[in-house]
ChimeraX commands (.cxc) that place a marker at each C-alpha (Angstrom):
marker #1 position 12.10,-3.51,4.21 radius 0.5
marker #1 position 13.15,-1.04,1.32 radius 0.5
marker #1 position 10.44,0.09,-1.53 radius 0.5
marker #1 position 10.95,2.55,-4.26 radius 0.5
marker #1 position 7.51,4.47,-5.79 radius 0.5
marker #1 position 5.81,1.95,-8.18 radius 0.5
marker #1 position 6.27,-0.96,-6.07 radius 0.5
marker #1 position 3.90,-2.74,-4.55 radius 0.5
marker #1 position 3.05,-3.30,-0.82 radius 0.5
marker #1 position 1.06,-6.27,0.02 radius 0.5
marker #1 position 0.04,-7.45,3.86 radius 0.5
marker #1 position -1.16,-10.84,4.81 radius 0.5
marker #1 position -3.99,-11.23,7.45 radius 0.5
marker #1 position -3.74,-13.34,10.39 radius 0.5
marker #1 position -7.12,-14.69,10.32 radius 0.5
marker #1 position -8.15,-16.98,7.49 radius 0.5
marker #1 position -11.44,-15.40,6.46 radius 0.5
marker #1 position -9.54,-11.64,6.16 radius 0.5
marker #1 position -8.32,-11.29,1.96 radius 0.5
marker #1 position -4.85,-10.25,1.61 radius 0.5
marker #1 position -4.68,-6.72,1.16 radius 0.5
marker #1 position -2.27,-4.96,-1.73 radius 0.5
marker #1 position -0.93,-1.27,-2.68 radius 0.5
marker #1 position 0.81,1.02,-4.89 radius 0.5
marker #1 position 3.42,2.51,-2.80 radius 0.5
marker #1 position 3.14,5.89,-3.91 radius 0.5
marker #1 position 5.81,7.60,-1.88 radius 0.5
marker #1 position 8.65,6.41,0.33 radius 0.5
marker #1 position 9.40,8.42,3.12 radius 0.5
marker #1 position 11.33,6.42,5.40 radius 0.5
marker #1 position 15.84,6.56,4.83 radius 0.5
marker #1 position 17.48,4.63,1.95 radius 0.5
marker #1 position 13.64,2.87,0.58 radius 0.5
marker #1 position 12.60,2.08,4.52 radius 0.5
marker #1 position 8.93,3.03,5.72 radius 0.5
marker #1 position 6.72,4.84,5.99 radius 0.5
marker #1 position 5.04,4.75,2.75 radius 0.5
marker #1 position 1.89,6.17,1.34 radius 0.5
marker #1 position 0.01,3.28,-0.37 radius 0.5
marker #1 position -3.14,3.37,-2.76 radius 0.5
marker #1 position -5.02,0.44,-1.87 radius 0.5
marker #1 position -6.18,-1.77,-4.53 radius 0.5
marker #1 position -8.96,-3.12,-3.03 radius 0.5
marker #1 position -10.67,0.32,-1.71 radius 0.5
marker #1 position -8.91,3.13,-3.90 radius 0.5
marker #1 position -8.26,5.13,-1.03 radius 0.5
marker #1 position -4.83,6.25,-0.25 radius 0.5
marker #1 position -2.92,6.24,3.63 radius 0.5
marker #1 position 0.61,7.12,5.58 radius 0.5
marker #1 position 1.66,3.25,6.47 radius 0.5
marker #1 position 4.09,1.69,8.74 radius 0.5
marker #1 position 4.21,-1.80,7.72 radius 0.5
marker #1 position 4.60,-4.63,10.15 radius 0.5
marker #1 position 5.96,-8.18,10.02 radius 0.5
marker #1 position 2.96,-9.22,7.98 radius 0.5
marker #1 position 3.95,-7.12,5.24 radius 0.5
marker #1 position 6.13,-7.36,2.33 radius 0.5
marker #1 position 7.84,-5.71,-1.06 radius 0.5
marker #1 position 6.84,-6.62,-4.35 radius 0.5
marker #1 position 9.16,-4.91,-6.79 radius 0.5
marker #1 position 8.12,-3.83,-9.94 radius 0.5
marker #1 position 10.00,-4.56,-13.02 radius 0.5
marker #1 position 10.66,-1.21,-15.06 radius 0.5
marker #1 position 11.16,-1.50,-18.45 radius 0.5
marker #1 position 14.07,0.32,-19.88 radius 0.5
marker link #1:1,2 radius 0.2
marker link #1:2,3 radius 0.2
marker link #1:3,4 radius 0.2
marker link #1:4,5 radius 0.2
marker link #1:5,6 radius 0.2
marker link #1:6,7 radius 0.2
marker link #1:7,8 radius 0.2
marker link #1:8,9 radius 0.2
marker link #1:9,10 radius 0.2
marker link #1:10,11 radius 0.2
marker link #1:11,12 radius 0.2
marker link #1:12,13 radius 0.2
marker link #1:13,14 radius 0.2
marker link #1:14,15 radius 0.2
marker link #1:15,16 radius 0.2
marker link #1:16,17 radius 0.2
marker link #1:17,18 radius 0.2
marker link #1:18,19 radius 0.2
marker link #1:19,20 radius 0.2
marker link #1:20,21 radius 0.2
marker link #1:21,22 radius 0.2
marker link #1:22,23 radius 0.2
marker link #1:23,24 radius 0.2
marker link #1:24,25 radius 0.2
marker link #1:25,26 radius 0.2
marker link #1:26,27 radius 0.2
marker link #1:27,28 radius 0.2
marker link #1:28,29 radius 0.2
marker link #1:29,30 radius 0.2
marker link #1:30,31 radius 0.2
marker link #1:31,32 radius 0.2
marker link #1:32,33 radius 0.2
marker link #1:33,34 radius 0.2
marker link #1:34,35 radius 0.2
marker link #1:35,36 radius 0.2
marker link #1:36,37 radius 0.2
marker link #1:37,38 radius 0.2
marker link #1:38,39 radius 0.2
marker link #1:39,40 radius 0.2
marker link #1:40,41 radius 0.2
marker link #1:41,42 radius 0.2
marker link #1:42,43 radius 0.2
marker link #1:43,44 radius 0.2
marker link #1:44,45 radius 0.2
marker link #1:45,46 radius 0.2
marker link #1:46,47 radius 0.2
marker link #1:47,48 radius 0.2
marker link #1:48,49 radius 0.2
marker link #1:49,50 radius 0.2
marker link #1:50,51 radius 0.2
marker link #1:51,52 radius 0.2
marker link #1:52,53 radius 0.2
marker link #1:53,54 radius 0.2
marker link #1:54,55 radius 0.2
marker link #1:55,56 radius 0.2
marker link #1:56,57 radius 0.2
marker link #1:57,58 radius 0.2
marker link #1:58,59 radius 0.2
marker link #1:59,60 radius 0.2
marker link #1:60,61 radius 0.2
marker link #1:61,62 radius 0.2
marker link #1:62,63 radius 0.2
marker link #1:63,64 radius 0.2
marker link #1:64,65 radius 0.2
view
C-alpha cells in the first residue's frame, strides 16, 4: 500500500450493517508512501496514527497542475 498526503484512505467493514469508513491521509509516515498514516476521518472529524489492514485501500487524488 503506498499513499501520498491528500489521498484518501477508505476501509471496508466485515459485517454488513457497519458503513464503510473514509479519510484524508494527512501524513505518511511509513518508507517510500507505506503506512502508517494519520487520517482525518470523514465521518467523525477526528484525526488518528493508522496501520491499515487488508480491508483497507488507496484512493488517489487527482492534483490539478
Amino acid at each position: 500500500m503506498q499513499a501520498t498526503v491528500g489521498d484518501h484512505l477508505i476501509v471496508r467493514n466485515t459485517h454488513l450493517a457497519e458503513p464503510v469508513r473514509e479519510g484524508e491521509i494527512l501524513e505518511v509516515h511509513g518508507v517510500d508512501g507505506g503506512p502508517p498514516y494519520v487520517v482525518r476521518w470523514i465521518d467523525a472529524g477526528h484525526e488518528s496514527l493508522t496501520f491499515p489492514g487488508p480491508d483497507a485501500f488507496v484512493r488517489h487524488v487527482e492534483t490539478a497542475e
